[in-house]
C-alpha positions in Angstrom: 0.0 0.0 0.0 1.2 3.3 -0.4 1.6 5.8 2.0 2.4 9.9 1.7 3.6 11.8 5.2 3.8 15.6 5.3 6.8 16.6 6.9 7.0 18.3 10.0 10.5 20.7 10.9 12.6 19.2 8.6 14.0 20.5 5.1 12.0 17.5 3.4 8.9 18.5 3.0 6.7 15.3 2.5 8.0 11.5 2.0 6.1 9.0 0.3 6.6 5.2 0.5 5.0 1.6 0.2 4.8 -1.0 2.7 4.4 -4.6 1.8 3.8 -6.8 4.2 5.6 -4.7 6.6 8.6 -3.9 3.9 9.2 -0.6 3.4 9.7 -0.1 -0.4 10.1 3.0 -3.0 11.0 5.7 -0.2 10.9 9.4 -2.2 11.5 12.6 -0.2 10.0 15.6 -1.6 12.9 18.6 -1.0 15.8 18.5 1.6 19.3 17.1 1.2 19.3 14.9 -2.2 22.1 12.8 -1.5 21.5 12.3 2.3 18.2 11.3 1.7 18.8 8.7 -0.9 21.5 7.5 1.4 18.8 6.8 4.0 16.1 5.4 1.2 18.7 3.1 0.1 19.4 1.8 3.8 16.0 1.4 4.9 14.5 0.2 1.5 13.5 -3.6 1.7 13.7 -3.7 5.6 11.3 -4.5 7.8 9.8 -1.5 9.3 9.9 -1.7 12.4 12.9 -2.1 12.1 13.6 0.9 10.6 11.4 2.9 12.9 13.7 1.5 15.8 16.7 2.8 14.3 16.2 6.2 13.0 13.4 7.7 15.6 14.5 10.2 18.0 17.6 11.1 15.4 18.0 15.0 15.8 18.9 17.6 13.3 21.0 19.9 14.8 19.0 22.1 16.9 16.0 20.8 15.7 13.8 18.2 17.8 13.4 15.8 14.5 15.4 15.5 11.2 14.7 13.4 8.4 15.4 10.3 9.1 12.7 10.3 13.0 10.3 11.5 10.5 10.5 8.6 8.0 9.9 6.8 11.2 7.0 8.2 12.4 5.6 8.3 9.0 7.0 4.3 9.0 5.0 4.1 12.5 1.8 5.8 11.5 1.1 3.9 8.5 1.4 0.6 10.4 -0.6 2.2 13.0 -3.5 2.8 10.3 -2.8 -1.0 9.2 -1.2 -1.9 5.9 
């Protein structure tokens, strides 16, 4: 199923994704760093999301309370919380 997820204090203003049988697949940022972000698509593409969701939440940007890579997990967490 896929899923969009509008950013929330980070560069990247939406990410988009599917999740089949709890796989995350496809993972597109819409704005922030390119290469950083493709970086992290490649990593967490074909892993099991909650997988994914334990490893990058709570990652901080700087001063920022969030950064790209916590909201691809709570955008990971609240499409499994709305069910696949």
């Amino acid at each position: 199923m896929k899923f969009n997820y509008r950013t929330q204090g980070t560069c990247a203003r939406e990410i988009s994704f599917e999740l089949e049988n709890g796989i995350v697949k496809d993972i597109n940022f819409v704005g922030g760093c390119n290469g950083n972000l493709k970086g992290i698509s490649a990593l967490a593409e074909g892993k099991n999301a909650e997988d994914v969701i334990a490893t990058l939440s709570g990652i901080r940007c700087g001063f920022k309370s969030t950064s790209c890579p916590d909201q691809l997990a709570r955008a990971l967490k609240e499409a499994l919380d709305k069910g696949e």
